[in-house]
TIVO-2410 file (N, C-alpha, C; in nm, 3 decimals):
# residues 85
REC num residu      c1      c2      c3 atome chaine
REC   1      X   0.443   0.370   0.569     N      A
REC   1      X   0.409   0.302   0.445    CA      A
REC   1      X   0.328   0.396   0.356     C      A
REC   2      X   0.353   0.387   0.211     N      A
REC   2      X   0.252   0.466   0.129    CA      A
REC   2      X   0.132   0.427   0.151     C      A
REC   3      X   0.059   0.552   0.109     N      A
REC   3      X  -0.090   0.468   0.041    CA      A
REC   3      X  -0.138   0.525  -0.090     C      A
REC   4      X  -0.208   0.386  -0.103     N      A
REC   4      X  -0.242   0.374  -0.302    CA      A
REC   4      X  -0.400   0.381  -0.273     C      A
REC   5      X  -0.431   0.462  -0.333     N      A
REC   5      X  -0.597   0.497  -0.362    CA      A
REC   5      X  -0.674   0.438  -0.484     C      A
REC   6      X  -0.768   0.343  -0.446     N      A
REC   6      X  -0.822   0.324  -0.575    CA      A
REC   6      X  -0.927   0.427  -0.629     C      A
REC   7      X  -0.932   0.367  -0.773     N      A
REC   7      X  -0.989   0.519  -0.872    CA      A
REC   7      X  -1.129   0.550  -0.790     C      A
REC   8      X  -1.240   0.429  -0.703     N      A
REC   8      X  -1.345   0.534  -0.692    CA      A
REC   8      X  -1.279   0.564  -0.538     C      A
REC   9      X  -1.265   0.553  -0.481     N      A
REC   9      X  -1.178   0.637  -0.337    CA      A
REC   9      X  -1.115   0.795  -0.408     C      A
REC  10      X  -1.044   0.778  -0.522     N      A
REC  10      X  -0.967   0.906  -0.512    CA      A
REC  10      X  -1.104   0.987  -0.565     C      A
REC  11      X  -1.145   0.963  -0.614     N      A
REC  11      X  -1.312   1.038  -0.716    CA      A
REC  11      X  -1.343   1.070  -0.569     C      A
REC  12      X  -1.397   0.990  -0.480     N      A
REC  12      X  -1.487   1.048  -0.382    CA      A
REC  12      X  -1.415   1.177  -0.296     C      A
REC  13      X  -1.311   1.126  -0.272     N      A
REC  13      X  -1.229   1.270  -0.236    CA      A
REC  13      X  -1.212   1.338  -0.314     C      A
REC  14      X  -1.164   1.322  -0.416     N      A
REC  14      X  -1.190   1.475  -0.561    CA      A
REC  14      X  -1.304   1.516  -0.498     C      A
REC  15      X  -1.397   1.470  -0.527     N      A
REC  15      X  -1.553   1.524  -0.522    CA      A
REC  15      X  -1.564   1.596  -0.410     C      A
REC  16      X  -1.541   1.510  -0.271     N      A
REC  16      X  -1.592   1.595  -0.151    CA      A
REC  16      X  -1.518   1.705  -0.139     C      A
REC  17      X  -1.355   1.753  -0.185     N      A
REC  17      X  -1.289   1.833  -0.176    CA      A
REC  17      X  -1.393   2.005  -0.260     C      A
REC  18      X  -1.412   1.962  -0.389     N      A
REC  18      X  -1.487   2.102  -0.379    CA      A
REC  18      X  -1.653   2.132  -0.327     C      A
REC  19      X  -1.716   2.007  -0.273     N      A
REC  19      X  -1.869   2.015  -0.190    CA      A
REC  19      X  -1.813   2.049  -0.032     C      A
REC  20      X  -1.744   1.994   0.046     N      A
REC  20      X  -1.744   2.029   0.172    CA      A
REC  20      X  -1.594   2.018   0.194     C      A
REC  21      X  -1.527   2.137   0.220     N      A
REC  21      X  -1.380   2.136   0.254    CA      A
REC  21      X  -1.382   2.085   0.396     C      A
REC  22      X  -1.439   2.080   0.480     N      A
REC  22      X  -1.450   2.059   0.598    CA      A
REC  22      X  -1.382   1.904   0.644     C      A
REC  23      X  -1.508   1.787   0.544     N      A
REC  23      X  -1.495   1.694   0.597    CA      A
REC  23      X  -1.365   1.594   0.507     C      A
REC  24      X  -1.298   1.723   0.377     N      A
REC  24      X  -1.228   1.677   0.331    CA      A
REC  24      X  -1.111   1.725   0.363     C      A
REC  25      X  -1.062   1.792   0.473     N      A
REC  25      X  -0.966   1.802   0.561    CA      A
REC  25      X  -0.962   1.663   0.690     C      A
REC  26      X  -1.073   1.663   0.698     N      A
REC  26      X  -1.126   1.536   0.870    CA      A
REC  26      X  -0.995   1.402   0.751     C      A
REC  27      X  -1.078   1.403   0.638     N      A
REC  27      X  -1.083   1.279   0.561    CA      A
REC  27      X  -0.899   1.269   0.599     C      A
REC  28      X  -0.841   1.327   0.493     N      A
REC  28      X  -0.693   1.353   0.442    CA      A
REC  28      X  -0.632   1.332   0.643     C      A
REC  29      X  -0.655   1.385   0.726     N      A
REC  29      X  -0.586   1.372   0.828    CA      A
REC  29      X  -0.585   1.239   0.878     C      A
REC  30      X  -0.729   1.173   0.844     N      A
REC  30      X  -0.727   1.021   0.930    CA      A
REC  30      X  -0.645   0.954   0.778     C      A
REC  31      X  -0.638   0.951   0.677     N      A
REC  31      X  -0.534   0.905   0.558    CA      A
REC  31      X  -0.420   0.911   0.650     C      A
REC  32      X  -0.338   1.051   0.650     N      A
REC  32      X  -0.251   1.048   0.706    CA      A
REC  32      X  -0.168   0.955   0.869     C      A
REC  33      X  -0.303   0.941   0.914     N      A
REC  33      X  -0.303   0.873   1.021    CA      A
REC  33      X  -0.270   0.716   1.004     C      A
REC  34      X  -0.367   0.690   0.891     N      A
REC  34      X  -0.318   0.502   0.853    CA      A
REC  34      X  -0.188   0.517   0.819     C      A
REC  35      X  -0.154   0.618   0.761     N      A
REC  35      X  -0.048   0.616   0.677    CA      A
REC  35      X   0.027   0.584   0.780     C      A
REC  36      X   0.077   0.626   0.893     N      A
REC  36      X   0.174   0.672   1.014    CA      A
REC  36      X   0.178   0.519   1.093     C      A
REC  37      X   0.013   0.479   1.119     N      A
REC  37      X  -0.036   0.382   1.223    CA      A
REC  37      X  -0.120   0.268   1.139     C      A
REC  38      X  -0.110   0.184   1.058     N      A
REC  38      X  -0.183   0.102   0.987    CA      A
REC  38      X  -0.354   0.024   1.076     C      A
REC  39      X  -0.263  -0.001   1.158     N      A
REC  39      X  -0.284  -0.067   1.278    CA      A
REC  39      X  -0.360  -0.041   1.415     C      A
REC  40      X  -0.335   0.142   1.410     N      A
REC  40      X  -0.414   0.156   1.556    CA      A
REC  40      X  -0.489   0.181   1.595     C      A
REC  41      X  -0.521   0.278   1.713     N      A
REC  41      X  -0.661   0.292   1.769    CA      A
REC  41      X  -0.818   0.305   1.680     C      A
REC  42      X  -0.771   0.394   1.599     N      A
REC  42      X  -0.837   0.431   1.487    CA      A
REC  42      X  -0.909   0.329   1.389     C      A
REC  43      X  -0.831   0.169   1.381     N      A
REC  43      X  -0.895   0.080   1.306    CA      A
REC  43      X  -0.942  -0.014   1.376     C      A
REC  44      X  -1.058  -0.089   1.302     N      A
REC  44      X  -1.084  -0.231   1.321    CA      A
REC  44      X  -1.066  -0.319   1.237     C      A
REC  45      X  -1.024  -0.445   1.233     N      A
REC  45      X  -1.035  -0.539   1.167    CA      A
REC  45      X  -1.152  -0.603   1.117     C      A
REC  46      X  -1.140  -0.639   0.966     N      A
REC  46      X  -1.293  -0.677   0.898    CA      A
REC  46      X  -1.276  -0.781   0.846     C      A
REC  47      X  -1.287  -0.945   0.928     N      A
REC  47      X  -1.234  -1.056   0.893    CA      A
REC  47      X  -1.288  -1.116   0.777     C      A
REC  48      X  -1.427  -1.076   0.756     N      A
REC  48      X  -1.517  -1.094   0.606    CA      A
REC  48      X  -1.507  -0.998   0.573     C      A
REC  49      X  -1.377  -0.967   0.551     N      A
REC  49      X  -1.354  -0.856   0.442    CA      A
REC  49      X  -1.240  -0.859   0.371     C      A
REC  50      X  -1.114  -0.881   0.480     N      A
REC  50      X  -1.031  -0.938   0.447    CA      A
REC  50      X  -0.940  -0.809   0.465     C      A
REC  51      X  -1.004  -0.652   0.519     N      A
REC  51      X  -0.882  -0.553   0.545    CA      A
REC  51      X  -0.930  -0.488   0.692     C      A
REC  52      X  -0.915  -0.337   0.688     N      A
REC  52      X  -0.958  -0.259   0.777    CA      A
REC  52      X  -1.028  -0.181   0.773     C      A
REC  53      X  -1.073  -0.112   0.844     N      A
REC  53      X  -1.179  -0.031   0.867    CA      A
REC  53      X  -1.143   0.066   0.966     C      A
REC  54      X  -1.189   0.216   0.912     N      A
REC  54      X  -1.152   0.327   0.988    CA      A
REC  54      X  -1.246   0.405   0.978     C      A
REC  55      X  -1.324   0.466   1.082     N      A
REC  55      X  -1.439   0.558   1.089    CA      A
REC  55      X  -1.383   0.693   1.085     C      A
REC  56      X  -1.442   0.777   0.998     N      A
REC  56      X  -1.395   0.928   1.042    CA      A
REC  56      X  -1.513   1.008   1.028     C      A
REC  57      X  -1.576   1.050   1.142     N      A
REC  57      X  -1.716   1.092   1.164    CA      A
REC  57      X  -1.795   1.028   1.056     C      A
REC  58      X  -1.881   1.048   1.007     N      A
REC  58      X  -2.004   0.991   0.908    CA      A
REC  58      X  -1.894   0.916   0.767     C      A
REC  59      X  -1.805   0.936   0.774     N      A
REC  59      X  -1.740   0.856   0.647    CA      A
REC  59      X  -1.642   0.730   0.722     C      A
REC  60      X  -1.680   0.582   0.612     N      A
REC  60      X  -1.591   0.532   0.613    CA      A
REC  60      X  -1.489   0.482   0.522     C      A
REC  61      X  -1.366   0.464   0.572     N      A
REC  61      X  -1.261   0.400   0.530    CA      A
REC  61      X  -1.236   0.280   0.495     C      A
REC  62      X  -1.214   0.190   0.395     N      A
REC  62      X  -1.178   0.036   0.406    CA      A
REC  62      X  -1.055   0.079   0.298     C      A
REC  63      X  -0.961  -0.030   0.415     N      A
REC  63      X  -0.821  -0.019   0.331    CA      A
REC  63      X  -0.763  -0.172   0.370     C      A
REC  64      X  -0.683  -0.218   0.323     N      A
REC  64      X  -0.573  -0.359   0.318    CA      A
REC  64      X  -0.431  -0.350   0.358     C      A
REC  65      X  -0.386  -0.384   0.435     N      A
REC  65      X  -0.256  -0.387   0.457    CA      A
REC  65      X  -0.184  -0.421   0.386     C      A
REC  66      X  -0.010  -0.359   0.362     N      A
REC  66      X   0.079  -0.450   0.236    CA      A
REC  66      X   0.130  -0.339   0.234     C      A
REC  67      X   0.189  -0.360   0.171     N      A
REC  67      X   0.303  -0.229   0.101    CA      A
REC  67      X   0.260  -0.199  -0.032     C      A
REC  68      X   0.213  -0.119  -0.113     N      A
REC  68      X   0.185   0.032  -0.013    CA      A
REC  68      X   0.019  -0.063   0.033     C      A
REC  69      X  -0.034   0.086   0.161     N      A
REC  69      X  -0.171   0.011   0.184    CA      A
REC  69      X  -0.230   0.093   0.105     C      A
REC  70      X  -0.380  -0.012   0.086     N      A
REC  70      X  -0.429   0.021  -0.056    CA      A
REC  70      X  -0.543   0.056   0.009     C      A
REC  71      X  -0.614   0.131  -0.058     N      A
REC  71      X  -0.753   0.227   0.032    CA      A
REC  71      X  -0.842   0.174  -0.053     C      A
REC  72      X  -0.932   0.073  -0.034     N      A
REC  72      X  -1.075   0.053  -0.113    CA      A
REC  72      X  -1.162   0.100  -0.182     C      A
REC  73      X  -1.210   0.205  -0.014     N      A
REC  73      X  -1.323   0.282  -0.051    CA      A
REC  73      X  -1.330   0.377   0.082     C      A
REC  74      X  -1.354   0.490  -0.010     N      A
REC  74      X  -1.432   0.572   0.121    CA      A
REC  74      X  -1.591   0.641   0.102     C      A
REC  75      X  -1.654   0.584   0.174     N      A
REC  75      X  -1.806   0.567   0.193    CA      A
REC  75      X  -1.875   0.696   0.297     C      A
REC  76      X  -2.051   0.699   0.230     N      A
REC  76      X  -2.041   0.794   0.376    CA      A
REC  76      X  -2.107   0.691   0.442     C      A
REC  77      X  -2.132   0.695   0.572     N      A
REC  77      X  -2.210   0.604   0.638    CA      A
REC  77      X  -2.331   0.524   0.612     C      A
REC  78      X  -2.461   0.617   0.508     N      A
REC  78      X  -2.545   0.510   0.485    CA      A
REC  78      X  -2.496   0.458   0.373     C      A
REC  79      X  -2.408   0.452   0.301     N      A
REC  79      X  -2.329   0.340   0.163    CA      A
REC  79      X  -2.227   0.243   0.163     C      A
REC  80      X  -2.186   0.276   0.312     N      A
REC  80      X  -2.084   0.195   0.359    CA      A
REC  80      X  -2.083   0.084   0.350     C      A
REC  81      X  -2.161   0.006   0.427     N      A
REC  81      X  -2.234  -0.130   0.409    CA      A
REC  81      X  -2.293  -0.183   0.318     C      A
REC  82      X  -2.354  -0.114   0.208     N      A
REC  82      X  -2.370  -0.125   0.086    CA      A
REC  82      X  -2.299  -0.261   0.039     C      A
REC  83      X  -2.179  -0.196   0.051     N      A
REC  83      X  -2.049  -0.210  -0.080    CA      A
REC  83      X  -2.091  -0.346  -0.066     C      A
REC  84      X  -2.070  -0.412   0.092     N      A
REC  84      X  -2.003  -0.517   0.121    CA      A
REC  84      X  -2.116  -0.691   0.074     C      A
REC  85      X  -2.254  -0.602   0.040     N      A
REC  85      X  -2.346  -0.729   0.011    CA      A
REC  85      X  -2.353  -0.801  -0.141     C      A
***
């Protein structure tokens, strides 16, 4: 299935791409991974949330299932939780 990035998800990867190539390679591979596996090891379900959730070291993922899946947000760990109050 595709995936559709919303505008601040794709910004945060713009961004981390020229501050740390590192964790914006980690990032793009676990993408690739929902992309492949919507569903697996890699996620949890976020029932007050209404999608998924995917950790990739200190950053997280929230994305929705559907065609295409749609990527929320990607957070670093202390903003993550933020979003959701």
């Amino acid at each position: 299935m595709p995936l559709l990035l919303s505008r601040a998800a794709a910004r945060t990867l713009h961004r981390l791409a020229r501050s740390d190539s590192r964790e914006h390679v980690r990032i793009c591979r676990q993408l690739a991974e929902i992309e492949a596996d919507p569903t697996g090891r890699h996620s949890t379900a976020l029932v007050h949330l209404g999608g998924r959730r995917s950790r990739c070291g200190a950053w997280r993922l929230l994305y929705e299932l559907g065609d295409p899946i749609r990527v929320r947000s990607i957070s670093h760990r202390r903003n993550a939780y933020a979003e959701k109050g």
